[in-house]
C-alpha positions as CSV (number, residue, x, y, z in Angstrom):
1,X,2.3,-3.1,31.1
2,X,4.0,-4.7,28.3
3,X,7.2,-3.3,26.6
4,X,6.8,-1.7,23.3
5,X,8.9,0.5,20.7
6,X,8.8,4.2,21.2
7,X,6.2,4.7,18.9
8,X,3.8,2.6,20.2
9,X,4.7,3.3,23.6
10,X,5.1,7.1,23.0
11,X,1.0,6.7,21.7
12,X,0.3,4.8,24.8
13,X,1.4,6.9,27.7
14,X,-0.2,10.0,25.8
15,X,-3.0,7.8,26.0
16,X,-2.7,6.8,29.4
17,X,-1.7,10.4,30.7
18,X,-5.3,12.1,29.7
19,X,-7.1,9.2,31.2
20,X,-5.4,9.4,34.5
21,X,-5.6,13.1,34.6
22,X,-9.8,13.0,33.7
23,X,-9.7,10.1,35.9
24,X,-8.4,12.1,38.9
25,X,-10.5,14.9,38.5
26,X,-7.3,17.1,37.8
27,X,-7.4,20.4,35.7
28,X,-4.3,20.5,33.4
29,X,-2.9,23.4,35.1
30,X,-2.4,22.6,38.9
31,X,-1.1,19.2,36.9
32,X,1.6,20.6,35.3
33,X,2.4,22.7,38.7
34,X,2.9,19.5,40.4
35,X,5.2,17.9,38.0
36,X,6.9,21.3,37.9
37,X,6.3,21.7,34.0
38,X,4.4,24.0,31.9
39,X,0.4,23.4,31.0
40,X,1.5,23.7,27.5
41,X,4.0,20.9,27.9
42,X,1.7,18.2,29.0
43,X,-0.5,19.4,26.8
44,X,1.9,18.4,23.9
45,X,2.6,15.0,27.1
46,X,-1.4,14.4,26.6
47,X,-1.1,15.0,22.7
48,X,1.9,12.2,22.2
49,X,3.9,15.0,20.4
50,X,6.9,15.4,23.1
51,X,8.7,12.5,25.1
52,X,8.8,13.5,28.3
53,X,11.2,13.2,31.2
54,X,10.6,9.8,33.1
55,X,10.6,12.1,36.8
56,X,8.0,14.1,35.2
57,X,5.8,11.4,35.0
58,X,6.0,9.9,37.9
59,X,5.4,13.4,39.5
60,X,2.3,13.2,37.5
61,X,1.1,10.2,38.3
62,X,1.5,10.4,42.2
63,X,-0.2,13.7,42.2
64,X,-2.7,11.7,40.3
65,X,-3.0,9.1,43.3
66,X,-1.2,5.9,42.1
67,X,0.1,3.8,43.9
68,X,4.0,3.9,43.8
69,X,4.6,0.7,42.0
70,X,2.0,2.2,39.5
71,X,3.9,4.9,39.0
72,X,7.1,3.8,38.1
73,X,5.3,1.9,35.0
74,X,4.5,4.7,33.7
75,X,7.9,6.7,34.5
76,X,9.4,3.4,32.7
77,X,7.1,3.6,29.9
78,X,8.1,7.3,29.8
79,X,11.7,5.7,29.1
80,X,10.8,3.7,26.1
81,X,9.6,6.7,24.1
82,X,13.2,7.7,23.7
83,X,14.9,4.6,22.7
84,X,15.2,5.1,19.2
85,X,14.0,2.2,16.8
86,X,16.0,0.9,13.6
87,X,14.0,3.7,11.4
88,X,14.9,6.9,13.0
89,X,18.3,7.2,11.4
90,X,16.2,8.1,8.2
91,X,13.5,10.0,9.4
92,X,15.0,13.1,8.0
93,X,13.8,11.6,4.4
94,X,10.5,10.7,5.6
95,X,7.5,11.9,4.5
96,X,5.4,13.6,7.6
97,X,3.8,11.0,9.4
98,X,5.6,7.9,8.2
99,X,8.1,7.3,10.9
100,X,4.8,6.9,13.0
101,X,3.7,4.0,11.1
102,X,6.5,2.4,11.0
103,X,7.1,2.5,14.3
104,X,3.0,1.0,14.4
105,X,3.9,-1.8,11.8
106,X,7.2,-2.7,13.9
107,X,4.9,-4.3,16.6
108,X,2.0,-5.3,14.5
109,X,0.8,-8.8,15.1
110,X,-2.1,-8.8,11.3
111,X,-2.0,-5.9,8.9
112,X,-4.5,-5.6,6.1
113,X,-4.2,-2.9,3.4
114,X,-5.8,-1.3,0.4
115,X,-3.7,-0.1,-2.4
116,X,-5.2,1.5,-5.1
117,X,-3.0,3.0,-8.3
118,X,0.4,1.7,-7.5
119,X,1.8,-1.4,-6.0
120,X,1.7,-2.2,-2.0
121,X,5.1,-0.5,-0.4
122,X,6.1,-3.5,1.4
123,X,5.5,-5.8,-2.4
124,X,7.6,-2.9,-4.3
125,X,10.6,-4.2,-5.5
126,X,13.5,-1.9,-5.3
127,X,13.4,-0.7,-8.9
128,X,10.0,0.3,-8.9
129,X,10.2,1.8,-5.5
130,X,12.7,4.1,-7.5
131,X,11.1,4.7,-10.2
132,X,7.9,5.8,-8.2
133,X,10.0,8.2,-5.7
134,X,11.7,9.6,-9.0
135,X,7.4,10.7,-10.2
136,X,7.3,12.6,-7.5
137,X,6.5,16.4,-8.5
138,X,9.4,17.2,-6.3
139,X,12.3,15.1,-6.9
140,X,14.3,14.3,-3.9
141,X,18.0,14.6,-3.5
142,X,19.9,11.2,-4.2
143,X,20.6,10.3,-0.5
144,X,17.2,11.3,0.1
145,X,16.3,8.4,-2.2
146,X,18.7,5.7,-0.7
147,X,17.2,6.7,2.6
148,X,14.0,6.2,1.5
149,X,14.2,2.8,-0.1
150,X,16.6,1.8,3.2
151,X,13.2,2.0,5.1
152,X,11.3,0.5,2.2
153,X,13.4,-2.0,2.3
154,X,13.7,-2.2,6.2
155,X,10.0,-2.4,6.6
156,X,10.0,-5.7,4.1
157,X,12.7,-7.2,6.5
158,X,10.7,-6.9,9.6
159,X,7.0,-7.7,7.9
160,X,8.3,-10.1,5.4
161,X,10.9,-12.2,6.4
162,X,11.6,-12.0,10.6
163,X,10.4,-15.1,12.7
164,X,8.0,-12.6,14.4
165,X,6.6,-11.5,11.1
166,X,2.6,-10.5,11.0
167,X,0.0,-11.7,9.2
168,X,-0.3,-9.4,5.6
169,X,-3.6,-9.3,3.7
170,X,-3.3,-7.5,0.9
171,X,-6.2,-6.5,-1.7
172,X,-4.6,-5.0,-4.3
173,X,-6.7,-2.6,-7.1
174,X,-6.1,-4.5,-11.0
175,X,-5.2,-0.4,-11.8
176,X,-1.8,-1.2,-9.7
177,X,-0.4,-4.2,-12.0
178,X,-1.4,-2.5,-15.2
179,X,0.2,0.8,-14.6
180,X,3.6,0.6,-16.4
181,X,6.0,2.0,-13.8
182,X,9.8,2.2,-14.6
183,X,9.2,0.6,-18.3
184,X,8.5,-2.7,-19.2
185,X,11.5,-4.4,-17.7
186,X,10.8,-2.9,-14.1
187,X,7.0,-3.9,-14.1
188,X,7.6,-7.2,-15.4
189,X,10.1,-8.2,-12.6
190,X,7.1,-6.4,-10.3
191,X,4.7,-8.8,-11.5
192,X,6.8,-12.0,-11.1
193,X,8.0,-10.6,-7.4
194,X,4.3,-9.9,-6.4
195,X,4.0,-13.7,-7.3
196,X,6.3,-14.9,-5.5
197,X,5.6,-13.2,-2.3
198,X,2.0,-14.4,-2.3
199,X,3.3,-17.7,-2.0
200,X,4.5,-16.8,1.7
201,X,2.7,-18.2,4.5
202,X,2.0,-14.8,6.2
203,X,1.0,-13.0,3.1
204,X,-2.9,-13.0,1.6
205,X,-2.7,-11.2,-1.9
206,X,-6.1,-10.6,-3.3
207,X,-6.5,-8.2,-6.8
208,X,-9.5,-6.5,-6.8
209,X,-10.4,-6.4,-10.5
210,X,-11.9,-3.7,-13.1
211,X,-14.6,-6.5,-13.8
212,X,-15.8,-5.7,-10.3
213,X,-17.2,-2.4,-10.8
214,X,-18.0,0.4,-8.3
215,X,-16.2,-0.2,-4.9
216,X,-16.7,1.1,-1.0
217,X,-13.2,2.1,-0.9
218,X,-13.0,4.5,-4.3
219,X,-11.5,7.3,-1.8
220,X,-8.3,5.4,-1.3
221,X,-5.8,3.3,0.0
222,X,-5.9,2.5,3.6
223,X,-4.2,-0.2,6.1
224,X,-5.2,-1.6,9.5
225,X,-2.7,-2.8,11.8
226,X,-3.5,-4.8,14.8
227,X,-1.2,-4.4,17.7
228,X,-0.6,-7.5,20.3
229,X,-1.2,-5.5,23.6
230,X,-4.6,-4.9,25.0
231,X,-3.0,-1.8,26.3
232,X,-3.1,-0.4,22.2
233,X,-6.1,0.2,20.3
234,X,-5.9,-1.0,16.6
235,X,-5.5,1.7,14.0
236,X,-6.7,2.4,10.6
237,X,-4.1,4.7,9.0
238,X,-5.2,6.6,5.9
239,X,-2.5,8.7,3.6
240,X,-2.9,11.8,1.2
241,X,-0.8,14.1,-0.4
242,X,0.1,16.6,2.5
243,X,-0.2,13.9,5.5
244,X,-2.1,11.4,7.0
245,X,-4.1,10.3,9.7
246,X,-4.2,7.7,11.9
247,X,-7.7,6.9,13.5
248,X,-8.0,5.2,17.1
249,X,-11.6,5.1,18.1
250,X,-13.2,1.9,17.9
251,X,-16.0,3.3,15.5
252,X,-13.7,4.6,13.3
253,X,-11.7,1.5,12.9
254,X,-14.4,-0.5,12.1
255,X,-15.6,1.5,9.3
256,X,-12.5,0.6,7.8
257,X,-12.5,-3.0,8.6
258,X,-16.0,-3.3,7.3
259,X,-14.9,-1.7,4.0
260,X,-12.2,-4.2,3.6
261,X,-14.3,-7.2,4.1
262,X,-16.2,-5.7,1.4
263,X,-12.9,-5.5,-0.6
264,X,-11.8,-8.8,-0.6
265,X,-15.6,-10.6,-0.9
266,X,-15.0,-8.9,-4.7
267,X,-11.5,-9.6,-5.1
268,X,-10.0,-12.9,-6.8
269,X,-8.9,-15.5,-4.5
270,X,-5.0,-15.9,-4.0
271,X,-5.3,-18.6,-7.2
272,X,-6.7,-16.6,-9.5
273,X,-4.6,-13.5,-8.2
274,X,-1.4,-15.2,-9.2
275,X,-3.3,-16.6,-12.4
276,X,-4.0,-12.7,-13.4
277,X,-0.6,-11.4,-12.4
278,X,1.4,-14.0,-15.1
279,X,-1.4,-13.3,-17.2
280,X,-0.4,-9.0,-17.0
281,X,3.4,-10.4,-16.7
282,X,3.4,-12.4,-20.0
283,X,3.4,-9.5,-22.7
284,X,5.8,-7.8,-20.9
């Protein structure tokens, strides 16, 4: 079982723990009695919402019939859903679900988003990101702010620039570069940045233009992240304005990555992307 963050390997052993328990035959009660915790605390175990005790799961897991090498796998995984990644000293500033992804995007081997009205996060300069956290119908406190653009800005370090760094493809909506956000300034440095970074070698930028009419993916923006293990499924993480979900089933995913393929058939290639871009840049 290979070593992940505690994200990923929070989502895996919740995984794991309702396959071994259906697996078994074992009703969640005269589980939990065995690993000497309540029903409704492996029910939050089974649900990835609590990081268990590493004794707790290896209780589990021998009353589940493992062997005891097994078992300690799991206990150890158990052990990686509290080490606490690079992100969690912000989570307070956070909006509900984001420290997940994150933490999904920390071990992502391809990523391939769909951003619709503003610019992609991990393109944003650090001027726009603040001008977009400062539209929000609730403006956040200043260290609220820093936090928030210390992820921003984290996230670009780990996608963008580390040795490790995943593959981006990025289909961009034309609405996105013709919004002014921040004044002219601000979007005109936006435009020349989004140029440069889709001269990276792990970044596709594709802008879907107006001249391409109606759309599969008019609902919204949407990424898919590929993780390296077999042991985690790939995900298809969808945002709105109170939350967001992140989808796991196989048919769900590839809804998503069948409207993408659609997205970037209609978009401009990476030439004429760039070629568009300094053409929105030039008035500016």
């Amino acid at each position: 079982m290979t070593k992940a963050n505690s994200t990923v390997a929070g989502r895996r052993l919740a995984r794991e723990m309702r396959r071994l328990r259906d697996q078994a035959g074992k009703k969640r009660e005269e589980s939990a009695a065995a690993a000497g915790i309540a029903p409704a605390t492996l029910s939050r175990i089974e649900a990835g919402t609590h990081k268990p005790k590493s004794a707790n799961i290896l209780a589990l897991c021998l009353f589940y019939g493992l062997p005891v090498e097994e078992a300690h796998r799991y206990s150890d995984l158990a052990r990686q859903t509290k080490e606490p990644g690079w992100w969690h000293r912000y989570s307070d500033a956070l909006p509900k679900g984001f420290e997940i992804l994150v933490g999904l995007e920390d071990e992502a081997v391809e990523m391939r988003s769909y951003s619709t009205d503003s610019i992609e996060g991990l393109l944003q300069t650090e001027e726009y990101m603040r001008a977009q956290i400062l539209a929000e119908p609730e403006t956040p406190t200043e260290e609220q702010i820093e936090h928030r653009i210390a992820v921003r800005l984290g996230r670009q370090q780990r996608l963008l620039e580390d040795s490790d760094a995943p593959q981006l493809w990025i289909v961009q909506n034309e609405a996105g570069i013709r919004r002014l956000v921040g004044g002219s300034a601000v979007m005109k440095a936006q435009l020349e940045h989004l140029i440069l970074m889709s001269r990276r070698s792990n970044v596709t930028l594709q802008v879907l233009p107006f001249s391409s009419g109606a759309h599969p993916a008019s609902q919204g923006s949407f990424r898919l992240l590929e993780l390296p293990s077999q042991d985690d499924p790939d995900v298809a993480y969808v945002e709105y304005r109170l939350g967001s979900i992140f989808l796991e089933e196989p048919q769900e995913v590839a809804v998503y990555a069948k409207i993408f393929n659609l997205l970037r058939a209609d978009a401009l290639g990476p030439d004429a992307t760039r070629d568009l871009l300094e053409e929105a840049a030039s008035p500016l």
